[in-house]
PDB file of N, CA, C, O and CB in Angstrom:
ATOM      1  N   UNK A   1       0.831  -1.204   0.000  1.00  0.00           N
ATOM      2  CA  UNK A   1       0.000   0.000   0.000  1.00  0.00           C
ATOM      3  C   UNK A   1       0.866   1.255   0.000  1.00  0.00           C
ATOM      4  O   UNK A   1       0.369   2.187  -0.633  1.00  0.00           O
ATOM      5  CB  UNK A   1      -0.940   0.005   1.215  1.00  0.00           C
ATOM      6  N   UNK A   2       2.285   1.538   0.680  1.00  0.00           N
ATOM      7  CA  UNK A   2       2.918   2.407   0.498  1.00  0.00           C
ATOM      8  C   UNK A   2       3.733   2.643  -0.639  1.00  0.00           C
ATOM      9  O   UNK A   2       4.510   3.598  -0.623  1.00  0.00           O
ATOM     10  CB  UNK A   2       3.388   2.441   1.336  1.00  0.00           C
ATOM     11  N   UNK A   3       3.640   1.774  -1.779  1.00  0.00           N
ATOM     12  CA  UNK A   3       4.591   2.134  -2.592  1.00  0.00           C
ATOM     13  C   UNK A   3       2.896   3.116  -3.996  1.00  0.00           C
ATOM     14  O   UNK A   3       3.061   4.068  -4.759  1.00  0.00           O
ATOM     15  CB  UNK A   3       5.876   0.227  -3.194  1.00  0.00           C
ATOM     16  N   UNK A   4       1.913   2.518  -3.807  1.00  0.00           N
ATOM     17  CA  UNK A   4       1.168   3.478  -4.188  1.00  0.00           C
ATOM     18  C   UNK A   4       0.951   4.938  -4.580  1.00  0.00           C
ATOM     19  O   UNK A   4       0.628   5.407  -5.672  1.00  0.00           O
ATOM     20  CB  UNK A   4       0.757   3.355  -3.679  1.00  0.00           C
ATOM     21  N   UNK A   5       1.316   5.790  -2.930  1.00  0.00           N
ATOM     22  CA  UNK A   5       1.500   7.060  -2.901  1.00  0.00           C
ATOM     23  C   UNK A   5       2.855   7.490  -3.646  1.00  0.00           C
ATOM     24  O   UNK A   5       2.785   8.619  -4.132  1.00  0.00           O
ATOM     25  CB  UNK A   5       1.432   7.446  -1.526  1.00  0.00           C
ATOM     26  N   UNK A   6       3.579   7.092  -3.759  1.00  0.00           N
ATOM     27  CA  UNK A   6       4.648   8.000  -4.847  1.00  0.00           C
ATOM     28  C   UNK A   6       4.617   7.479  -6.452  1.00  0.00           C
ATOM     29  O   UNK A   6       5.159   8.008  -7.422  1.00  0.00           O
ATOM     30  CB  UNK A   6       6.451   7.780  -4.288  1.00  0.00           C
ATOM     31  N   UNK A   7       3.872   6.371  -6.398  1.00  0.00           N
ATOM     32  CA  UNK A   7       3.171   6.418  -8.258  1.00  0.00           C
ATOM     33  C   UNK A   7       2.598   7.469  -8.437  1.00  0.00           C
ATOM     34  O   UNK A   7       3.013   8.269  -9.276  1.00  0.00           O
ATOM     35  CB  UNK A   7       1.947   5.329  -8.805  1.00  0.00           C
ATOM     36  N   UNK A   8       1.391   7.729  -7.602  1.00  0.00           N
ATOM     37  CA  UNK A   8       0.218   8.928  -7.966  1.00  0.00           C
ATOM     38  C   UNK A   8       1.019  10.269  -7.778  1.00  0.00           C
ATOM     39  O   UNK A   8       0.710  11.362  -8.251  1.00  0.00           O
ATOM     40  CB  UNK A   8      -1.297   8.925  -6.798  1.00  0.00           C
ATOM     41  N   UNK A   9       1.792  10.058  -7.221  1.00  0.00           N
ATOM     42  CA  UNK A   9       2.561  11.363  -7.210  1.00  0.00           C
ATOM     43  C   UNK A   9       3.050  11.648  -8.464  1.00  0.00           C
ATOM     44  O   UNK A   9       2.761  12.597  -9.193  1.00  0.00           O
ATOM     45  CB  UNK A   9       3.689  11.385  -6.281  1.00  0.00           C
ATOM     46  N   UNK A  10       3.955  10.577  -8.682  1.00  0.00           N
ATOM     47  CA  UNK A  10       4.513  10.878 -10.002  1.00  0.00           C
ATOM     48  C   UNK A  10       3.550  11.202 -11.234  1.00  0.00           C
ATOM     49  O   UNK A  10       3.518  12.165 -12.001  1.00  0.00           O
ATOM     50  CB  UNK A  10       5.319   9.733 -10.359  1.00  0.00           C
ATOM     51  N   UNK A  11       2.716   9.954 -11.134  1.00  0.00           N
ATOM     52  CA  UNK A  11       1.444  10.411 -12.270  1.00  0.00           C
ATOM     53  C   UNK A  11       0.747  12.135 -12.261  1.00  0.00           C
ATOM     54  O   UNK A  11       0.146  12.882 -13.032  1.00  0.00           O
ATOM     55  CB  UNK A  11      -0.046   9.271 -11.826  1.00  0.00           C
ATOM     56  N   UNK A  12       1.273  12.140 -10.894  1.00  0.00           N
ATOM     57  CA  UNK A  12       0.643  14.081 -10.662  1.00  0.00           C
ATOM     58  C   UNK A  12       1.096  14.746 -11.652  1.00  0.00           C
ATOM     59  O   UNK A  12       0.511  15.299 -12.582  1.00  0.00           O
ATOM     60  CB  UNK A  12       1.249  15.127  -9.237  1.00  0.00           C
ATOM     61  N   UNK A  13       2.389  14.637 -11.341  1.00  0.00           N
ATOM     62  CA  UNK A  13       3.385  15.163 -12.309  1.00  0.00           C
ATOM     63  C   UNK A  13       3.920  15.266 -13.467  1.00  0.00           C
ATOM     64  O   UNK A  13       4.508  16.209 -13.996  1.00  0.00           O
ATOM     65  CB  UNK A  13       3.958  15.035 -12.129  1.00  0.00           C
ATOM     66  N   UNK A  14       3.622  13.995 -13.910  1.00  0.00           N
ATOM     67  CA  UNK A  14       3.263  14.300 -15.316  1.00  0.00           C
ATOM     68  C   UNK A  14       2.138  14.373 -15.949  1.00  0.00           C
ATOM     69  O   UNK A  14       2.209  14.316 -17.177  1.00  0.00           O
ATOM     70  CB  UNK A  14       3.720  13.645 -15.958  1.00  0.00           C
ATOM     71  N   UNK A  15       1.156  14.477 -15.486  1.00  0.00           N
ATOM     72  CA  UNK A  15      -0.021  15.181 -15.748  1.00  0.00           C
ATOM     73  C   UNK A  15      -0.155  16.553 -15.955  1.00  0.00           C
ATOM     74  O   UNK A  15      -0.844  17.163 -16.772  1.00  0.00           O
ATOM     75  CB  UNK A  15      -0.742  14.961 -14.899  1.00  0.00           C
ATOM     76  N   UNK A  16       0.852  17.071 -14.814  1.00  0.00           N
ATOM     77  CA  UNK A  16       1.187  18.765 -14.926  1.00  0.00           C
ATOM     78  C   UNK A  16       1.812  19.327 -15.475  1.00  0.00           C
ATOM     79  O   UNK A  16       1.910  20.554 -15.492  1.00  0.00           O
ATOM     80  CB  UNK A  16       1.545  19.356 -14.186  1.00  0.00           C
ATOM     81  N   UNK A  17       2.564  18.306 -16.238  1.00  0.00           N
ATOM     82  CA  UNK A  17       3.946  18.603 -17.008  1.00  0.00           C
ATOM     83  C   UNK A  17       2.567  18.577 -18.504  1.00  0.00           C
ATOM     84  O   UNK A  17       2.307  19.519 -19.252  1.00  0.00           O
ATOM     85  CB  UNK A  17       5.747  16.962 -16.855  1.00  0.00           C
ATOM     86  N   UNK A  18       2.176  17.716 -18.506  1.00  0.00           N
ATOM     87  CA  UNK A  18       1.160  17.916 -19.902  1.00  0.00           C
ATOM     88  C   UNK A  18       0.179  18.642 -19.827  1.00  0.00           C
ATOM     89  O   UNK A  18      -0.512  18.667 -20.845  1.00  0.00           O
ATOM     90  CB  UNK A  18       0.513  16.796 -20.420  1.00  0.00           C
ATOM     91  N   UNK A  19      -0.142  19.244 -19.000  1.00  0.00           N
ATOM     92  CA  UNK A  19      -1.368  20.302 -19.109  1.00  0.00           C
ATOM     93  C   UNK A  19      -0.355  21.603 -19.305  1.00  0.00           C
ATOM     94  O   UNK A  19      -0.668  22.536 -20.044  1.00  0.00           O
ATOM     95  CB  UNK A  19      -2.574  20.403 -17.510  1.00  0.00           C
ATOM     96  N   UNK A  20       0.839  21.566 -18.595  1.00  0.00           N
ATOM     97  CA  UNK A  20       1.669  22.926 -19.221  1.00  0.00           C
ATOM     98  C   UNK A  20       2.277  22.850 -20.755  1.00  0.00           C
ATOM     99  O   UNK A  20       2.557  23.861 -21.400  1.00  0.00           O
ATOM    100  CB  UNK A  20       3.054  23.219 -18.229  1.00  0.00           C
ATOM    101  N   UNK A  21       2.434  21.535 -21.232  1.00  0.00           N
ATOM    102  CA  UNK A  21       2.815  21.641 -22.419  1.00  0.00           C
ATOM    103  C   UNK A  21       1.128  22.202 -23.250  1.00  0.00           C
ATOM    104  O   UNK A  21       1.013  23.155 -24.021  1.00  0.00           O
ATOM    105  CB  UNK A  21       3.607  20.047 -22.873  1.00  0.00           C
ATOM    106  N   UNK A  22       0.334  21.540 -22.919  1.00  0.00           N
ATOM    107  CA  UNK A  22      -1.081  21.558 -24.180  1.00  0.00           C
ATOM    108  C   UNK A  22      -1.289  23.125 -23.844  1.00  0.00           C
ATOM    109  O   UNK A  22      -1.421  23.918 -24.776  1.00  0.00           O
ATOM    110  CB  UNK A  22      -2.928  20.290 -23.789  1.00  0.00           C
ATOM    111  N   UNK A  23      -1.317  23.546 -22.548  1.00  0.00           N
ATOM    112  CA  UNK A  23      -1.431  25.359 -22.437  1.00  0.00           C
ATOM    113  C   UNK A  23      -0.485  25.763 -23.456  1.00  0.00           C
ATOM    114  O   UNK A  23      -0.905  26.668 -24.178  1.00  0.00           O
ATOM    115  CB  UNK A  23      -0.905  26.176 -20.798  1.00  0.00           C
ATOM    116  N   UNK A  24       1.006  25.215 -23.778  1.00  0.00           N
ATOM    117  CA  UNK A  24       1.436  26.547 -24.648  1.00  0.00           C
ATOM    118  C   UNK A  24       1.134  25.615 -25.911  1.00  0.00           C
ATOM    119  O   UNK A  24       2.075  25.596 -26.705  1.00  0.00           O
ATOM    120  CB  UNK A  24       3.297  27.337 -24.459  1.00  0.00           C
ATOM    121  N   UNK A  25       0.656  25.277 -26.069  1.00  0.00           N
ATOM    122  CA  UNK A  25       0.398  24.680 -27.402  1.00  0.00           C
ATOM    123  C   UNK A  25      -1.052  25.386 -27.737  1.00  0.00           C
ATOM    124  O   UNK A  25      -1.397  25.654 -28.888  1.00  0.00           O
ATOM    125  CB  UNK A  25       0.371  22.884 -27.367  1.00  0.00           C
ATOM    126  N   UNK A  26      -1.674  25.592 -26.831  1.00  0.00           N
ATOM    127  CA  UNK A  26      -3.264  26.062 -27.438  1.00  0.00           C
ATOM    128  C   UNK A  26      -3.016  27.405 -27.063  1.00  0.00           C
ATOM    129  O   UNK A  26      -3.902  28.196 -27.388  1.00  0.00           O
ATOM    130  CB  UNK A  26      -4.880  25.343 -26.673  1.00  0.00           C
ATOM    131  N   UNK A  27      -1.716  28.013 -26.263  1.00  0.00           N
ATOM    132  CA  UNK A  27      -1.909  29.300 -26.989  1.00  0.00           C
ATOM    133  C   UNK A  27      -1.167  29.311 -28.512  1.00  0.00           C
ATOM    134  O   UNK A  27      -1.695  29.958 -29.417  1.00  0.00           O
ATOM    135  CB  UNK A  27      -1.283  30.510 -26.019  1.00  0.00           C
ATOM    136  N   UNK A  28      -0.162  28.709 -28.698  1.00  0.00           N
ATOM    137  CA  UNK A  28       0.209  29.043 -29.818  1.00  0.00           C
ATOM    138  C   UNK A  28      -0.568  29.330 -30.932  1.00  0.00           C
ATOM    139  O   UNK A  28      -0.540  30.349 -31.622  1.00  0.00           O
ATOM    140  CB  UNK A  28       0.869  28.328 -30.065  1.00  0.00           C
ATOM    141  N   UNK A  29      -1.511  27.993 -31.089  1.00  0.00           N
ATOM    142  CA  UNK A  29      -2.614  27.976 -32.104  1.00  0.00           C
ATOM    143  C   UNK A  29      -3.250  29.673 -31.600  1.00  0.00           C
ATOM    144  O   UNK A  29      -2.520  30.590 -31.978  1.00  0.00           O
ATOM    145  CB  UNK A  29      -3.897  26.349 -31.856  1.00  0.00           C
ATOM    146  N   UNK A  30      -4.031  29.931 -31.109  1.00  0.00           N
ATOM    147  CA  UNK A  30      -4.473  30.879 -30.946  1.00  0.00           C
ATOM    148  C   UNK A  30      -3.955  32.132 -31.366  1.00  0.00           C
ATOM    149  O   UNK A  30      -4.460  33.073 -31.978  1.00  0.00           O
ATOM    150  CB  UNK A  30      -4.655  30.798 -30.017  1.00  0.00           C
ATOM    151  N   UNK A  31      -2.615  31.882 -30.804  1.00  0.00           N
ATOM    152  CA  UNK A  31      -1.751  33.262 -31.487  1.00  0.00           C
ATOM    153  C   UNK A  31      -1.956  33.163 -33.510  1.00  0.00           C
ATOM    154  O   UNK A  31      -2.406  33.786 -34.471  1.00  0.00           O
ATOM    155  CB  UNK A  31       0.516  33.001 -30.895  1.00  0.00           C
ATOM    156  N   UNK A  32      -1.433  32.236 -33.227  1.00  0.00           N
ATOM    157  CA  UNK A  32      -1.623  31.779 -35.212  1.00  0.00           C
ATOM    158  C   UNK A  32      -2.693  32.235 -35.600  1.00  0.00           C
ATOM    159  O   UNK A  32      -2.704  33.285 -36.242  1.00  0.00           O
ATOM    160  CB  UNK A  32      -1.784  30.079 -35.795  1.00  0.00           C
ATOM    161  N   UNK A  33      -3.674  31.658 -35.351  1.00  0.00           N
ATOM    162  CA  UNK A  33      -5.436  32.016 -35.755  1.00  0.00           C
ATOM    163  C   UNK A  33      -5.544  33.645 -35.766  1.00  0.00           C
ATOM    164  O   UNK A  33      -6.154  34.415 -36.508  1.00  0.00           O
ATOM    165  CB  UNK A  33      -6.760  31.325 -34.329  1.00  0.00           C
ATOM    166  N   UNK A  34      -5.120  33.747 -35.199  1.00  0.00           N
ATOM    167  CA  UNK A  34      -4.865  35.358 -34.503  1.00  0.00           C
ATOM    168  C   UNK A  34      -4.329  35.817 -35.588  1.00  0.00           C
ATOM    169  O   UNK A  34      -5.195  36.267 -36.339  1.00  0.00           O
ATOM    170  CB  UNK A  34      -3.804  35.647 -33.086  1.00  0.00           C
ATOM    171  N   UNK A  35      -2.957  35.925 -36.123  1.00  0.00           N
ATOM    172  CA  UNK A  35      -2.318  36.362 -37.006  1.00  0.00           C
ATOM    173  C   UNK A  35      -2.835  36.333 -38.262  1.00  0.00           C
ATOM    174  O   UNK A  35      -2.782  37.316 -39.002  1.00  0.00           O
ATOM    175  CB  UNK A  35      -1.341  35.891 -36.950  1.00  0.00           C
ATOM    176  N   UNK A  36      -3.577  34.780 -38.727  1.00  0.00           N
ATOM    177  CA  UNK A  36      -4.185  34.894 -39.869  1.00  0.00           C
ATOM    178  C   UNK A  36      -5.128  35.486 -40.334  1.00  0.00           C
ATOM    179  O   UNK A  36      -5.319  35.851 -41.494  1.00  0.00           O
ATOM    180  CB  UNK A  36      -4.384  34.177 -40.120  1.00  0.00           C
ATOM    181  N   UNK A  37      -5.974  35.637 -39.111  1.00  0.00           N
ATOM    182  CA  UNK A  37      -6.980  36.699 -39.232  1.00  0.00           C
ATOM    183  C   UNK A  37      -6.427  38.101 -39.181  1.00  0.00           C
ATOM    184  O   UNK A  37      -7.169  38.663 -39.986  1.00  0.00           O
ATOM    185  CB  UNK A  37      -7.982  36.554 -38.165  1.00  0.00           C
ATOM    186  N   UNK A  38      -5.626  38.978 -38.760  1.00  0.00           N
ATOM    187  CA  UNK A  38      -5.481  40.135 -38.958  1.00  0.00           C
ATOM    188  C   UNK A  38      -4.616  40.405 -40.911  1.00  0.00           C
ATOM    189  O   UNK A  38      -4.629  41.383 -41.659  1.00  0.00           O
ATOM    190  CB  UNK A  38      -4.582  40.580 -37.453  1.00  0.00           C
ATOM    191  N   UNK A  39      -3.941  38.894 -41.071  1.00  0.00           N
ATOM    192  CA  UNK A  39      -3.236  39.156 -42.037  1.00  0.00           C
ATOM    193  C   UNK A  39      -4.607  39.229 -43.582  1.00  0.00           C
ATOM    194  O   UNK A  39      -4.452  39.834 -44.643  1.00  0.00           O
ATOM    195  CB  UNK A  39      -1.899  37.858 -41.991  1.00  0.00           C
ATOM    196  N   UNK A  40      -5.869  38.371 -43.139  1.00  0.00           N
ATOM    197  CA  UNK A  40      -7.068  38.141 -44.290  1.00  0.00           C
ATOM    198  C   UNK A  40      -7.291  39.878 -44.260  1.00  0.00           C
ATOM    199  O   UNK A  40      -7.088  40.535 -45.281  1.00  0.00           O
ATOM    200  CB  UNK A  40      -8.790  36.901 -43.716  1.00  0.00           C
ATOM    201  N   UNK A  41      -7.812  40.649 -42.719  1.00  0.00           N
ATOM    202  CA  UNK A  41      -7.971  41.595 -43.085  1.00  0.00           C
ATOM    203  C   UNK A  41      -7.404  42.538 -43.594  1.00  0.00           C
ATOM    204  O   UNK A  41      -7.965  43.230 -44.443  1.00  0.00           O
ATOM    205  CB  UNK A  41      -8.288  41.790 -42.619  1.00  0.00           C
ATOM    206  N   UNK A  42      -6.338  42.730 -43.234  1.00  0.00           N
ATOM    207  CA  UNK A  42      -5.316  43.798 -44.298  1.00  0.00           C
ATOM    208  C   UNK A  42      -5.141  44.097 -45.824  1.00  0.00           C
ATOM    209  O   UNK A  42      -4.310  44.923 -46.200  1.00  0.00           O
ATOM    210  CB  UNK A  42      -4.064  43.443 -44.145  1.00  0.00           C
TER     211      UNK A  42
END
């Protein structure tokens, strides 16, 4: 039962490590989308 708690730990962690990667990834897109749209209007 004690070797449990430092799996889920770890699983914490890279869980957090992938929600910070997909954050800069969905801003990127966003920035992009962003750009293409100011570049259609010009």
């Amino acid at each position: 039962m004690g070797g449990a708690i430092p799996l889920l730990a770890r699983d914490y962690e890279r869980l957090a490590a992938t929600l910070a990667d997909l954050h800069y990834l969905a801003f990127a897109i966003l920035m992009l989308a962003n750009l293409v749209r100011t570049f259609q209007q010009s």
